[in-house]
Every structure is written in structure tokens, then in C-alpha cells.
N, C-alpha and C positions, 0 to 999 in steps of 0.2 A: 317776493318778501314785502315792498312795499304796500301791498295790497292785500296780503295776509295778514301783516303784525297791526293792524289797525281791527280786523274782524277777531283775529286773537283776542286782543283786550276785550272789544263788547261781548265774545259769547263767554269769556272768561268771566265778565263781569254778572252777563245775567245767570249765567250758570251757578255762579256763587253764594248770587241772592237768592235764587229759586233754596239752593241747600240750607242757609241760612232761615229764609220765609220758614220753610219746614221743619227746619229745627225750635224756631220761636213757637210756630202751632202748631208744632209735636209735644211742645212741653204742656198742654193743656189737654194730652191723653189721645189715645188712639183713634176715639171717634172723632175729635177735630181734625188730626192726621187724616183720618180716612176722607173724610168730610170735604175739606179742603184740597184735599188732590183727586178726588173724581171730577170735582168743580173744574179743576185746573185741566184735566183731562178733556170736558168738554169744551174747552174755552183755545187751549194749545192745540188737544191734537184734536180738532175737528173742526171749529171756527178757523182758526190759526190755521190749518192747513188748508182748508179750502181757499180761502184769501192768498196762502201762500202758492197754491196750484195758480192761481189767476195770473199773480208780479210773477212769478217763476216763467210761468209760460211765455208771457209779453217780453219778458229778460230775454229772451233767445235774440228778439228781434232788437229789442233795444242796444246789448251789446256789439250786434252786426251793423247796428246802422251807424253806433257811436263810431266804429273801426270806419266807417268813411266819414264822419263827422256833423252828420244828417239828423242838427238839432228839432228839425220841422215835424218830423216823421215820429222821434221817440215823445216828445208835447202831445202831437196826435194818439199814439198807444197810450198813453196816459190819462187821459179824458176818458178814452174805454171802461179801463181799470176800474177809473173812478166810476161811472155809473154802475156796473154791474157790483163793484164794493159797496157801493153805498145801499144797494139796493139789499144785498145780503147780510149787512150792520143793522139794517132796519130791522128785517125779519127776524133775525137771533136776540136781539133788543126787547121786541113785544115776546118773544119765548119764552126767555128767559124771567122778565119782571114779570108776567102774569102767571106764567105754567112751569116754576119752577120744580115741584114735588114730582111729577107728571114726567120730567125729563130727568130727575136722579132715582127715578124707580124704575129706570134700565138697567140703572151700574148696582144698585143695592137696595139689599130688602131688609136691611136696619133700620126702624123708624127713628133711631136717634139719628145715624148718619142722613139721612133724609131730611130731614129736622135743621139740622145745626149745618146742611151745604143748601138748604133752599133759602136758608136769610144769607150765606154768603154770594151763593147765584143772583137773588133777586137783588142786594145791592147794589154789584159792579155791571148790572144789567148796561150801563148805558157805555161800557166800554168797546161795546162792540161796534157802537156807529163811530167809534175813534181811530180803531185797530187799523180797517183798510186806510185811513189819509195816510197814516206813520208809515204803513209798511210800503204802499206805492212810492211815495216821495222816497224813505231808506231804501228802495230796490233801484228805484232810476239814478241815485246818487252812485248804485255801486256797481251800476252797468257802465256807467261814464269813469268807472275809476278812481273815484269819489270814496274813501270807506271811511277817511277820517270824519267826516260831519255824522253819519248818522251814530259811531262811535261817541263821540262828544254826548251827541241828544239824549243819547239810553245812559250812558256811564250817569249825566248828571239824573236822572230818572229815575235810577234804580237807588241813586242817595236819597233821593227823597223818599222813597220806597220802606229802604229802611229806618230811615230815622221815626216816619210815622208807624211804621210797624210795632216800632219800640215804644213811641207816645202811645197810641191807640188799643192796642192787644191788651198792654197790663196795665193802663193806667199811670205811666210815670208822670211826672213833673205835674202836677196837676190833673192832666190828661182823662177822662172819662173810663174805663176798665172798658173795652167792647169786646170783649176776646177774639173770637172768630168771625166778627162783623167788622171790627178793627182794621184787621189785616183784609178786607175787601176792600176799605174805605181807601184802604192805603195803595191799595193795587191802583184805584181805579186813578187818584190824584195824581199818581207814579206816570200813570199814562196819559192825564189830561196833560202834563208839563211834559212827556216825551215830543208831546203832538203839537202844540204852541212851540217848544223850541227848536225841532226840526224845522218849522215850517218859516220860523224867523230868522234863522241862519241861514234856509235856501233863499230866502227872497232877499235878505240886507247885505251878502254875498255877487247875489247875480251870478248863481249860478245857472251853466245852460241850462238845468233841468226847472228854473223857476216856469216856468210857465205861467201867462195868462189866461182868462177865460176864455179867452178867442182863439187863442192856441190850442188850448186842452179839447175843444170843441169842433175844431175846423175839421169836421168829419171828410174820411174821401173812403169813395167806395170799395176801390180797390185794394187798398191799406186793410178796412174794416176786414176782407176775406181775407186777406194771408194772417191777420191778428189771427183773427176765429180759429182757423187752420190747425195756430200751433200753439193759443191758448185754450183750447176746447180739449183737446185730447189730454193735456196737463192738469186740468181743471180738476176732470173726470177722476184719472190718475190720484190725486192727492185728494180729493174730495174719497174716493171710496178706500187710498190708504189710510183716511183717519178714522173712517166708518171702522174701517179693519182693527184698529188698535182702541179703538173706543169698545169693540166686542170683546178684545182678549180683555179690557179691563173690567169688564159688566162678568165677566166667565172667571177672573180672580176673586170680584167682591162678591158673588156667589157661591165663594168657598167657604170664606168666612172674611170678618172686619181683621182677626190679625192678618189673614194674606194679605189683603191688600195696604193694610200700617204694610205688612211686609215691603209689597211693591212700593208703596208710597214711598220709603226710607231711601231706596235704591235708585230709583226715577231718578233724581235731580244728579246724583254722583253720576250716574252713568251719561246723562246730557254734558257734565264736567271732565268727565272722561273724553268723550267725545270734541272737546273745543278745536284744539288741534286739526281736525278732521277735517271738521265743518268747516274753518277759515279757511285753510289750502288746498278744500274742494270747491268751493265759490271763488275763490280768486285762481284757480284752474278755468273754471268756466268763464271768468269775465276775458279773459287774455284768450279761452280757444273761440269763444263768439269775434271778440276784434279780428283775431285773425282770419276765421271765416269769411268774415264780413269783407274783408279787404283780398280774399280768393286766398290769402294765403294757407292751404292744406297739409302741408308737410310739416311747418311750422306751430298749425294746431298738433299735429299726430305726434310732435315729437314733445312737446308740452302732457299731453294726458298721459302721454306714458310713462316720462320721468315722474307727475305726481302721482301717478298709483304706484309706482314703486315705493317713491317716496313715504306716503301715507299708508303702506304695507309694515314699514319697519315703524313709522310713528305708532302704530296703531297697536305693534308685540310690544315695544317698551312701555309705552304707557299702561297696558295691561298687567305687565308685569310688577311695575310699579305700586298701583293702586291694589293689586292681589295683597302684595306685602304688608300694606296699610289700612285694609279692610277692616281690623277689628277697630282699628286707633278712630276711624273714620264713624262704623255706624256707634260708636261708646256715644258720641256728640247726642245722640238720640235718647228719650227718654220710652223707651219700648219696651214691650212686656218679653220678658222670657222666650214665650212662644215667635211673636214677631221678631227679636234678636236672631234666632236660628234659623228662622226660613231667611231673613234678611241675607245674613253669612250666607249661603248656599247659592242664593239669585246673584248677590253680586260677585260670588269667583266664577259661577256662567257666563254671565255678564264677560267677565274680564280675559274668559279662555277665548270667548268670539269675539273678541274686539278685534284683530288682525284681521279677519276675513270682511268683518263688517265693513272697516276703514274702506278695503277697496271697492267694495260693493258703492256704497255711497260716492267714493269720488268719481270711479266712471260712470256711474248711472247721474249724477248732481254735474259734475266737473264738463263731463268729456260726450259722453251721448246724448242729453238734453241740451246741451249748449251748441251741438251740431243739428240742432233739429231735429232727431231722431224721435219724436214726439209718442210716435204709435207702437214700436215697439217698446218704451220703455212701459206706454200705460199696459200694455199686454204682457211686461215681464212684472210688474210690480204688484198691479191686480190681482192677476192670476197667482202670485206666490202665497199671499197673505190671504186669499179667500177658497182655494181648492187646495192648500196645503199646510198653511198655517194655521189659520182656526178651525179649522174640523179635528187637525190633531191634538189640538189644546183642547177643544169642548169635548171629542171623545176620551183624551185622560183625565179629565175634570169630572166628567158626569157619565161617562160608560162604564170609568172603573175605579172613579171616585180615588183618587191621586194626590197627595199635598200640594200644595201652590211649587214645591221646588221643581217637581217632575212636570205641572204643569206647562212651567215656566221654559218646559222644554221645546214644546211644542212650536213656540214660537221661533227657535232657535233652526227649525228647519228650513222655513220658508227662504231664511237668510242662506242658506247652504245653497240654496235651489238656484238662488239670483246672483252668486258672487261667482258661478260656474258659467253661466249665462251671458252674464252682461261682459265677462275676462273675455270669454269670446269675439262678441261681437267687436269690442275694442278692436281687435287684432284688423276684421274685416274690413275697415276703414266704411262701411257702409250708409252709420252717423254723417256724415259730412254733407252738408247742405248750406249752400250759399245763400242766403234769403233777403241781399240786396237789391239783388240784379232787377 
């Protein structure tokens, strides 16, 4: 709990802003909705997650090494991070501010939405050499246990976030009108001051993870391979699960611009749906890496298993929950008709797989990644979303030309696939890897 109710409040928080963001530039019509959330599509699930496969993966080793107290060693995975982050901030940086039309003429063939998400892309272009500092630094705080600081950094963030949202979009207090340039301006601000105060609380703190240059650098060879080992296969993993969901969304906004206002509407409630989840599956995993780390096994097994139980029954109430408040929820939107009723549909799907999803996520997040389980998870996750998921969504999409609701289905399988799977392998105890020693 102490390590949950602190990831509680920030994904609580950013999950709220993300509904809120949306709901400000949903009110300026469906194509800045649409607009604005492929944007966010390329930037979350696919920068975001590749970055997040890198700290995810090094996490393995960081949490193990924190459980014997081996400040020297997590400094050193650190420095890693940072190069190859820094070097993929760069790359997405020049994509994004020169060739942005070129990268949203995958997700849609609207020239308006094209239009009005290549001035949103090409603004916050330079967020992406910021994203990897934020996210190393908040992962290595919450490999050591740490959840309050980077909680603090994004809470104060995302007020900034909003308040410029409010000035900037419509012009209040003076403020300029920018609509959907606004709310990039504000994203990006949002993030320049996550990233200065993250990085000013870890160094005027002293905390173990401040690292120096000399630290973060003091390369050893034999560290570099066991990184590689079990940040490579992760990498790969979240790098091709974003490819994955970057495709179902290119395969929605080819239906049409209300499907995806549709998805748009629903995206951010279902990551808020999800908070619960996502804390006391990361703070599952921080506590079964310590215990690894320190040989204790029994003590990790009996941890993943109370929290998929646990995050079993979290995962049916809260669904049931948000079913009943669905209409109260997407009214907040200002949506067409059309997009209104595909919305309702996606999110009581949404809400009937939220049980199966919860557990899926926390032993595959919690319990098998945190044991180093590295290669089969990249081979259950891979393989679900690219030989099962999106061939089913693109053949009801375009074989037999389908609503986005039934689309919507397709996706819903891959998840069946992997919550049968990975329930499994739990059992095996085969996850467990000591990667001290």
C-alpha cells in the first residue's frame, strides 16, 4: 500500500487530465478530437512505450539490485538508459518537426485531421528529447521505492498543464485563442517543468538514485551484457506492442473520423479505468524484483499471487461501476450522434474485459517481468497482438467492412489469448530469476 497509494494519485492524476485535455479539445469538434488523439497515439503509445520498454526492462535489474542495496550498479543501468533514450528523443524530435503530415498519413486519410494534428505534432516536437530524462529518473525512483517524488513532479505538471490549457486553447484572460496549437504548447510546458522538477528534487534530496556523470558512465562490461540481456527482449516487446496499437488505431481512423472521435472519447476513461491496476501492478513488481534480488522466492510467489487475485476483483468492480456511469461520463463530450453510440458500445466492451485485462497486466507487468521472465513475455505479447489481434480487427474492418463497435472486437481477443497464458505460467514458478548473483 505504501507504494501503491502514491502511483494511485499520479496515474489518477494524469488520467484525469488526459479526460479533461479531451474534453477542452473535444469541444472544438470532432476533427480536433480526432486530431489530437492520433497525435497523442503516436507520442503515448509508441515513443512512450518504446522508452517505456527500455526503464521497464533495466527495472528488472534495478529493483534486484536495490533488494541488496547496490547503489553503484543501478547509476551504472542508468547511464545506459540515458544514451540509447537520448538517442531515440533525437530521432522522433527531427520526425516529428519536419515530416509531420507524412507520419499522420498512416492513422488517417482526412486532410483536415492531417492538417490541424501536423501543427499539433510539429509544435511539441521537442518533447521528446525530454520524455526519456523524466521517465529514467521516475523509474529508478520507483525501483528503490521511491513513488512519492515522481508523484509530487507530474501532480505539479499536469496543473500546469491544465491551467495553460485553459489560457492557451480559448484564449481566456487575455491569453492568445490557439486552439489545437494551445493545447500542444501546454503539453509540451507541462513537461519541460515535470523534467526540471523531477530532476531538482532528486539532486537537493540526495537521493541514492542522484547520480553523477561519473556514475552514470562508469561503464563495466559485464553489467553492459546482463543490461542488454533483459533490456533487449523488453524493448523489442513494447516497441512492437506500440507498433501494434498504433495499427488497430490507423485500422479505426480508416473507418471513418467518427470512429475514431469514437475511440478518442473512450481512450482516456478506460487508462482511468485502469489506475487501480496499474499502481498495484508496478508496486507488485517493485517488491517481487527486491525479493528476487535478495533470493527470496517464495516470498516473491506468494506477493504475485495475492495481487492477481487482488487486481481480479479490482478490476470486476470497477467495471461495473463505470458500466453504470457511462452515459453520465461520455454526456462531458461534445460528440456527434454518430460518435455518442459507437462511444456507448466501446466503452461497455471496454468495461465487460476489464476483469480478465486487470490480471493479464499484473502478472505479465507485476510478477513475470519482474522475475526476468524477459522472452517469454516478448513471445506472449508479440505474438498476441500481431498473429491474433490485428489481423482480426483489419479483416472485420476491411474484409467485411464492420462498424468500429464489432471492430473493436477484434482487439478484445488477443487479450483472451494472453490472460490464459501468462495465469499459467504464474503457477510454473518458471519467471524467477535471480540477477544479482
Amino acid at each position: 500500500m505504501k507504494l501503491a497509494i502514491p502511483l494511485i494519485l499520479q496515474y489518477l492524476l494524469s488520467s484525469s487530465v488526459t479526460l479533461v485535455d479531451n474534453i477542452m479539445v473535444g469541444a472544438l469538434g470532432d476533427v480536433s478530437l480526432a486530431a489530437v488523439n492520433i497525435c497523442t497515439q503516436f507520442y503515448l503509445k509508441l515513443f512512450h512505450i518504446v522508452i517505456f520498454g527500455l526503464v521497464s526492462g533495466a527495472s528488472i535489474l534495478t529493483t534486484q539490485y536495490w533488494g541488496v542495496h547496490d547503489s553503484k550498479n543501478i547509476h551504472r543501468i542508468m547511464g545506459l538508459e540515458m544514451i540509447v533514450g537520448s538517442g531515440l528523443g533525437i530521432l522522433f524530435s527531427i520526425l516529428t518537426a519536419f515530416f509531420p503530415e507524412k507520419i499522420l498519413g498512416f492513422y488517417s486519410r482526412d486532410p483536415q485531421v492531417i492538417q490541424a494534428g501536423s501543427l499539433y505534432l510539429s509544435t511539441f516536437s521537442l518533447i521528446f528529447l525530454l520524455h526519456p530524462i523524466a521517465l529514467i529518473f521516475a523509474s529508478a525512483h520507483r525501483a528503490i521505492g521511491d513513488t512519492k517524488l515522481p508523484m509530487i513532479a507530474i501532480a505539479l505538471s499536469l496543473a500546469i498543464k491544465l491551467i495553460l490549457n485553459y489560457f492557451l486553447i480559448y484564449g481566456n484572460w487575455g491569453f492568445p485563442k490557439l486552439g489545437i496549437a494551445g493545447a500542444a504548447y501546454a503539453t509540451l510546458i507541462a513537461k519541460i517543468s515535470e523534467t526540471a522538477l523531477l530532476l531538482f528534487f532528486t539532486y537537493k534530496s540526495k537521493s541514492p538514485v542522484a547520480a553523477t556523470f561519473n556514475t552514470l558512465f562508469d561503464f563495466d562490461k559485464k553489467l553492459i551484457i546482463k543490461t542488454t540481456k533483459n533490456v533487449l527482449p523488453v524493448l523489442i516487446n513494447e516497441t512492437l506492442w506500440g507498433l501494434g496499437t498504433n495499427v488497430y488505431s490507423a485500422i479505426y481512423a480508416k473507418i471513418s473520423t467518427t470512429a475514431i472521435a469514437a475511440v478518442s472519447a473512450v481512450s482516456p476513461i478506460d487508462t482511468l479505468m485502469f489506475t487501480l491496476i496499474y499502481s498495484f501492478g508496478d508496486a507488485c513488481g517493485i517488491l517481487v524484483g527486491n525479493f528476487l534480488g535478495r533470493n527470496e522466492q517464495d516470498k516473491a510467489y506468494e506477493y504475485g499471487i495475492f495481487t492477481t487475485f487482488f487486481m481480479m476483483l479490482v478490476g470486476c468492480l470497477t467495471g461495473i461501476v463505470v458500466f453504470c456511469l457511462r452515459d453520465s461520463i461520455l454526456n462531458l463530450y461534445n460528440l456527434s450522434a454518430e460518435s455518442y453510440a459507437s462511444a456507448r458500445i466501446i466503452l461497455t466492451i471496454l468495461t465487460a474485459s476489464l476483469c480478465f485485462r486487470a490480471i493479464t497486466y499484473t502478472i505479465f507487468i507485476g510478477v513475470l517481468r519482474a522475475g526476468g521472465d524477459v522472452r517469454f513475455c516478448l513471445a506472449v505479447d508479440a505474438g498476441s497482438i500481431w498473429l491474433i489481434g490485428i489481423p482480426i480487427s483489419a479483416l472485420l474492418a476491411f474484409g467485411f467492412h464492420l462498424p468500429i463497435e464489432t471492430v473493436y472486437l477484434g482487439f478484445m481477443c488477443d487479450e483472451l489469448f494472453k490472460v490464459i497464458v501468462v495465469t499459467h505460467r504464474l503457477r510454473t514458478r518458471k519467471w524467477m530469476n535471480v540477477l544479482t548473483a
